[in-house]
Backbone as a ProteinNet text record, in pm:
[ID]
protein_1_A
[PRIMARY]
XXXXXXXXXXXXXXXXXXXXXXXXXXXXXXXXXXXXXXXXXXXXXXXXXXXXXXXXXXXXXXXXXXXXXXXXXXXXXXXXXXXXXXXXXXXXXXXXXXXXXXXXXXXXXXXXXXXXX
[TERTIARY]
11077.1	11148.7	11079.1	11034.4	10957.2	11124.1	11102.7	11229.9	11129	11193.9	11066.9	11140.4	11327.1	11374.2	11511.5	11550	11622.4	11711.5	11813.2	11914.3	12041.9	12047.4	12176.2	12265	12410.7	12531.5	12612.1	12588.3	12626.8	12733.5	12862	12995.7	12949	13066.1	13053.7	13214.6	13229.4	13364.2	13365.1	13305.1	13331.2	13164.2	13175.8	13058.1	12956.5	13026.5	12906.3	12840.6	12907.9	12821.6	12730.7	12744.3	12663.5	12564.4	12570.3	12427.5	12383.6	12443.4	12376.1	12226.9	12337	12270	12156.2	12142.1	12070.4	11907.2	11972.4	11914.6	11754.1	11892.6	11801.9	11695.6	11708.7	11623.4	11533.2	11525.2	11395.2	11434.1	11534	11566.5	11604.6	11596.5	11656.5	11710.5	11803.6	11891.1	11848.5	11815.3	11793	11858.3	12023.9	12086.1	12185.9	12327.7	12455.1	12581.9	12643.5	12803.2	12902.2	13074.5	13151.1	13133.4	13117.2	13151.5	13019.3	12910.2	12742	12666.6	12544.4	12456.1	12366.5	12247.3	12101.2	12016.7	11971.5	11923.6	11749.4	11693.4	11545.9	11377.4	11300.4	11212.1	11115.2	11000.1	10926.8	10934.7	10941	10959.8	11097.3	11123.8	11293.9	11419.1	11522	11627.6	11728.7	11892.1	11963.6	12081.3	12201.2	12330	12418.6	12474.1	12611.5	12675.4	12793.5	12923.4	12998	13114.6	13233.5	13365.4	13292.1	13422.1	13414.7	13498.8	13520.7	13595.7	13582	13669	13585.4	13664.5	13612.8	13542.6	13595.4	13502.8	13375.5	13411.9	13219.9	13137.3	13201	13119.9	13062.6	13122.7	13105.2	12999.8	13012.6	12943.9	12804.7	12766.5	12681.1	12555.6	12396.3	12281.9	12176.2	12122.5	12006.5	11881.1	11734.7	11611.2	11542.3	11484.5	11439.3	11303.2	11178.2	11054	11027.1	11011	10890.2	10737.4	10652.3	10588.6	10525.4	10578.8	10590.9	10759.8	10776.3	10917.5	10943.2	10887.6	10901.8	10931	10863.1	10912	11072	11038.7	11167.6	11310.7	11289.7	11421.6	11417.8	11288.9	11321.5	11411.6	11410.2	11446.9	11600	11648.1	11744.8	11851.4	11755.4	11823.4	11887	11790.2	11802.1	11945.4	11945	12092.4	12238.1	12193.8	12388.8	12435	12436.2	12484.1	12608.5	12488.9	12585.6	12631.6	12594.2	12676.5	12704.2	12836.1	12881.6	12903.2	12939.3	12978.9	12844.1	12765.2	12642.2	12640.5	12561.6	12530.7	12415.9	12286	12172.5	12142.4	12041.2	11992.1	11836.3	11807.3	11727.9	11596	11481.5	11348.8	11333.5	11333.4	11270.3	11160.8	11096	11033.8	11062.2	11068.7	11114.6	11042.7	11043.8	10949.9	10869.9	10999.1	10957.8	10868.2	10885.2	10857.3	10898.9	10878.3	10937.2	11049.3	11178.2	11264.4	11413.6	11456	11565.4	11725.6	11847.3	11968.2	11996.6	12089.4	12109.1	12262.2	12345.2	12475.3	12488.8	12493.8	12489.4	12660.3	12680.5	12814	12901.4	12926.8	13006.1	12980.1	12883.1	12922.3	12818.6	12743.6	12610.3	12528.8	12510	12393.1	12248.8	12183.6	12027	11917.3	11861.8	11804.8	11658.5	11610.5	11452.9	11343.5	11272.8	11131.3	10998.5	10934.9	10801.4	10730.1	10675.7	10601	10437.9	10452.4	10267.9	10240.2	10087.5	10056	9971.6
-9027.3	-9013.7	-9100.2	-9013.1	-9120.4	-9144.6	-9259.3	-9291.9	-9272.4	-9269.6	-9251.8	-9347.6	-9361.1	-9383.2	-9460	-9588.2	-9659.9	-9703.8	-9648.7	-9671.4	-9820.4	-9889.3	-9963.7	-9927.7	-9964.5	-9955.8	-10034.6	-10097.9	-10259	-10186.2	-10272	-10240.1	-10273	-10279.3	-10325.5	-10365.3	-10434.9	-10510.4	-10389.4	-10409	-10315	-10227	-10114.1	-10007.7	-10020.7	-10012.1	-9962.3	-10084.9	-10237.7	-10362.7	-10351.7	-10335.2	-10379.9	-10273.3	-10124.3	-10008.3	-10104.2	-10147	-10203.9	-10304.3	-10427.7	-10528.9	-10481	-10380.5	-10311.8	-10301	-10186.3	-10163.6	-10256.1	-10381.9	-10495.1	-10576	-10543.9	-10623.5	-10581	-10429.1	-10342.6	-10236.6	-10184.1	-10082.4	-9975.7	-9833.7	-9718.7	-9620.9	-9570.9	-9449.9	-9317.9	-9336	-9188.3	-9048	-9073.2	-8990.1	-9072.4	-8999	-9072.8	-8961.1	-9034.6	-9014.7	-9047.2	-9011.6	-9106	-9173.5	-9189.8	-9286.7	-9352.8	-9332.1	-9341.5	-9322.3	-9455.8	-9411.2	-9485.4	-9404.8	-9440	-9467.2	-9637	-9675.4	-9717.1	-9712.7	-9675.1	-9786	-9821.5	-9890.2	-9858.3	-9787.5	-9751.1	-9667.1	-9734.2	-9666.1	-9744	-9833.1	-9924.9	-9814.3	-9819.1	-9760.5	-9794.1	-9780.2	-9841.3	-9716.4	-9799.8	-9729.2	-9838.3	-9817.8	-9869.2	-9793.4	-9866.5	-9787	-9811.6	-9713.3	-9748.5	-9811	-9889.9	-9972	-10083.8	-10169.4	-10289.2	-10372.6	-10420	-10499.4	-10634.9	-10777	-10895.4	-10919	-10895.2	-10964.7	-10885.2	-10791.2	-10728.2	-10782.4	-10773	-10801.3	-10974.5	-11058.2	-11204.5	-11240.8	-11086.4	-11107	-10976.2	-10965.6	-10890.8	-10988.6	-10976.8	-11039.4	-10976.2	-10937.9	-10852.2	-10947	-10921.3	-10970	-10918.3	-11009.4	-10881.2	-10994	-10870.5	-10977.7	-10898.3	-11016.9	-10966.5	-11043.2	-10984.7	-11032.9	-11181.9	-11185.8	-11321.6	-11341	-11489	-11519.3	-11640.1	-11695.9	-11745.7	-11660.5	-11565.4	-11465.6	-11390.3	-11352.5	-11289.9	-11398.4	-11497.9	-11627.7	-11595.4	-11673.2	-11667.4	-11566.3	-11416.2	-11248.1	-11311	-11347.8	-11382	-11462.6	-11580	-11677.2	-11620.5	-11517.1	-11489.2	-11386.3	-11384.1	-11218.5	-11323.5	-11445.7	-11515.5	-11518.3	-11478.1	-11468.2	-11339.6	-11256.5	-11110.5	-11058.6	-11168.7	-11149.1	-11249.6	-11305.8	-11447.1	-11455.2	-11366.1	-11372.8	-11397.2	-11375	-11403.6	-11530.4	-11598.3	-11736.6	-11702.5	-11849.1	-11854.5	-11979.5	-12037.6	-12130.9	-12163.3	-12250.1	-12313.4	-12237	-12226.6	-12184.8	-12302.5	-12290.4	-12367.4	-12322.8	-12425	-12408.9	-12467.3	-12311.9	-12352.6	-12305.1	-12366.8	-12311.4	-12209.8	-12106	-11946.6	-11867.6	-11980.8	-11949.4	-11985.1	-11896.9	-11970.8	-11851.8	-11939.2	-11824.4	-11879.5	-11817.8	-11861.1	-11723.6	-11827.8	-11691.5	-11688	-11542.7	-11498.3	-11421.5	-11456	-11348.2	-11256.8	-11112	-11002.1	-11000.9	-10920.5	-10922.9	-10900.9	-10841.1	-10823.4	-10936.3	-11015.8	-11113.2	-11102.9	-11025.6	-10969.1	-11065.6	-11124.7	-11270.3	-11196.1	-11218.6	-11151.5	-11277	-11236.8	-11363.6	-11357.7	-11379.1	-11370.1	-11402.8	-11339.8	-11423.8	-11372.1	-11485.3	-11480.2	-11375.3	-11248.7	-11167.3	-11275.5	-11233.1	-11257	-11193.5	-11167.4	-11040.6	-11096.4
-8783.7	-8908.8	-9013.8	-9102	-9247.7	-9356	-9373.5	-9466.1	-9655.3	-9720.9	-9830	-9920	-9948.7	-10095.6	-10031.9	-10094	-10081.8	-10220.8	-10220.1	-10340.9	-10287.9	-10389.1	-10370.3	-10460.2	-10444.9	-10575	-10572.7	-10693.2	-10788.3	-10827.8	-10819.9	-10920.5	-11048.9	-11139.4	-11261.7	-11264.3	-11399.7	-11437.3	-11559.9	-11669.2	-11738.5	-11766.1	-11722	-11645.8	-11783.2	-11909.9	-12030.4	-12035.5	-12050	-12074.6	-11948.6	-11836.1	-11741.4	-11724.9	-11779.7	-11787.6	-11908.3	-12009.5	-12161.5	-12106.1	-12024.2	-11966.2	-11881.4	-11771	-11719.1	-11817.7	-11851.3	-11987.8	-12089.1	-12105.4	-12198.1	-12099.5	-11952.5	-11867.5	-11797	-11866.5	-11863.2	-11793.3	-11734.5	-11624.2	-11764.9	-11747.8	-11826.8	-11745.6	-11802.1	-11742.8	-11681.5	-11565.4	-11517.2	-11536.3	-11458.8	-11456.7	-11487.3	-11569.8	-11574.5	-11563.2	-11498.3	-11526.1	-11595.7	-11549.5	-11573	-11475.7	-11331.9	-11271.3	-11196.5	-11230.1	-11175.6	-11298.2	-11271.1	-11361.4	-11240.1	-11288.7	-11198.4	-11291.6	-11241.7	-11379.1	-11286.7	-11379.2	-11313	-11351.9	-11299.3	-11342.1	-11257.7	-11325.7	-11237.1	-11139.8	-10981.2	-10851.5	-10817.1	-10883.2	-10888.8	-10911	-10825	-10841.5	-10787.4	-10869	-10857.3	-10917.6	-10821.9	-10863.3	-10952.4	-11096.6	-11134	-11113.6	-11056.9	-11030.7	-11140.8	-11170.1	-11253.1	-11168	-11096.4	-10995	-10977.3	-10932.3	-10919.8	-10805.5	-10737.2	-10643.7	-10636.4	-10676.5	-10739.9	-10558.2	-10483.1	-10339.9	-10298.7	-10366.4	-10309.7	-10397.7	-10555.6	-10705	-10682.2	-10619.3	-10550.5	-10441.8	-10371.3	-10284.9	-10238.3	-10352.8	-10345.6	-10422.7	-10328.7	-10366.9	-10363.3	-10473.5	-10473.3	-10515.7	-10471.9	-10517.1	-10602	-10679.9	-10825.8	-10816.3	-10790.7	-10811.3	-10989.8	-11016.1	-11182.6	-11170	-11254.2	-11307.2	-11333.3	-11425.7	-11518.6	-11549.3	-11464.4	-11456.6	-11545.8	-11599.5	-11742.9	-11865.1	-11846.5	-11974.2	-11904.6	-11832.6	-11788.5	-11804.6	-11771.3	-11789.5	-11942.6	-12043.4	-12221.8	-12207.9	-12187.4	-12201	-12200.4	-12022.8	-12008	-12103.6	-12171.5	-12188.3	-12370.6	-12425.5	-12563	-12540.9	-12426.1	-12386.1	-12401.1	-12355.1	-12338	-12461.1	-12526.2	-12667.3	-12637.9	-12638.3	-12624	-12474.3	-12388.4	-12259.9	-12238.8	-12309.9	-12266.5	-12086.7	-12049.3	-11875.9	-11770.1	-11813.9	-11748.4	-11703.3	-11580.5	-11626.8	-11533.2	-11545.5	-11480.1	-11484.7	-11372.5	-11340.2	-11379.5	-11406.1	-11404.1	-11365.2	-11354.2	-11239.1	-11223.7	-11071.9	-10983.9	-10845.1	-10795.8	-10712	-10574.7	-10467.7	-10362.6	-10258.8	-10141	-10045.2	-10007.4	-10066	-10076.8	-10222.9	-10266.4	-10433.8	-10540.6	-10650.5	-10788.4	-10841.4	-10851.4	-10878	-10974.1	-11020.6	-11065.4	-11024.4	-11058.3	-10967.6	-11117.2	-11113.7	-11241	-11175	-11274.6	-11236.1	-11357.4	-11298	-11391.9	-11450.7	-11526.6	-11561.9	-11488.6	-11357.9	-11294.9	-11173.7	-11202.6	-11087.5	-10966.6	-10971.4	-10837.9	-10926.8	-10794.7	-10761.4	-10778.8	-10867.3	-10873.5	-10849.4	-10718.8	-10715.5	-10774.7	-10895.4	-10950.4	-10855.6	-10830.9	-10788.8	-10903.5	-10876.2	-10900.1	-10834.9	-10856.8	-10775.1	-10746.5	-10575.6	-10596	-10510.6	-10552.3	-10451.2	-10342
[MASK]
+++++++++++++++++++++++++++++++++++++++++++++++++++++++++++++++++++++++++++++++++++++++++++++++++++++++++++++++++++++

């Protein structure tokens, strides 16, 4: 069996800020619904849901490698304005790498890394 395509699905608290937020952090809308949107980067893909239950939204952790993760934090840090609910940490350097955690609006732990190849 060849597997080829791996989708996850992130709740949201309120569905339009968190496709918006999506959105501003480089991902764009594939396909949408009312209750799904598939938001896309590249070969990157992802489900928002139009749902919510605060213990999955708590406990959900995804890895997001970029690029350049100094620019990506500035990106971050210019957004808390218009997403007061967000919050993020610091970059730091840890055994595994250089990374900083980021909580999206609904609360899913995004953990940044530094890509290296």
């Amino acid at each position: 069996m060849l597997l080829t395509k791996l989708r996850l699905f992130l709740p949201s608290l309120d569905y339009q800020v968190s496709i918006r937020f999506y959105q501003e952090i480089g991902f764009e809308i594939a396909w949408q619904s009312d209750d799904l949107t598939i938001m896309k980067h590249h070969e990157l893909e992802f489900f928002i849901q139009n749902a919510y239950v605060k213990d999955w939204a708590e406990n959900t952790m995804i890895q997001l490698f970029v690029e350049d993760i100094q620019q990506f934090y500035d990106q971050v840090e210019t957004m808390k304005n218009d997403y007061p609910m967000i919050r993020f940490k610091a970059i730091q350097e840890e055994d595994y790498g250089t990374t900083f955690h980021l909580l999206d609006p609904a609360g899913v732990l995004i953990h940044v890394m530094q890509h290296v190849s």
